[in-house]
C-alpha positions, 0 to 999 in steps of 0.5 A: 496502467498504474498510476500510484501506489501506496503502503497501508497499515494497521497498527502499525503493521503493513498489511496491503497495498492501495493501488491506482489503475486506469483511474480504478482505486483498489486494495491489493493483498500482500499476496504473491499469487495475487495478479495485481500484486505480481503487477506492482512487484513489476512496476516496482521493478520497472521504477515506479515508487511506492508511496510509504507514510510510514504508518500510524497509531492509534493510543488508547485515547484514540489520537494518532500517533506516527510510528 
C-alpha cells in the first residue's frame, strides 16, 4: 500500500517520483509503462496527494534557491 508520495526535481525540472510502498522508499520514472508509475496514476485518482515542494535551485554559488 502506498503511503506517500512526492514530486523530485532537478533544476528546477520535475524529473520523478519518490514513493513509499509498505515501508519500501523508491524512485519511480515519469514512465507510463512503469508499474509502479501506473500505481501512483491510480492512487492519485483514488485521492491520494502528492507531495510538491515545488522544486529548487542551485545559483552558481551553490545556495539553493526556491523556484
Amino acid at each position: 500500500m502506498i503511503s506517500t508520495v512526492e514530486k523530485n526535481y532537478f533544476m528546477g525540472e520535475f524529473i520523478n517520483f519518490t514513493m513509499v510502498k509498505n515501508g519500501i522508499t523508491s524512485c519511480v520514472p515519469l514512465d507510463e509503462a512503469n508499474i509502479d508509475y501506473q500505481e501512483i496514476q491510480q492512487w492519485i485518482a483514488d485521492g491520494g496527494t502528492v507531495i510538491d515542494n515545488g522544486g529548487w535551485l542551485i545559483d552558481e554559488d551553490n545556495t539553493e534557491l526556491h523556484s
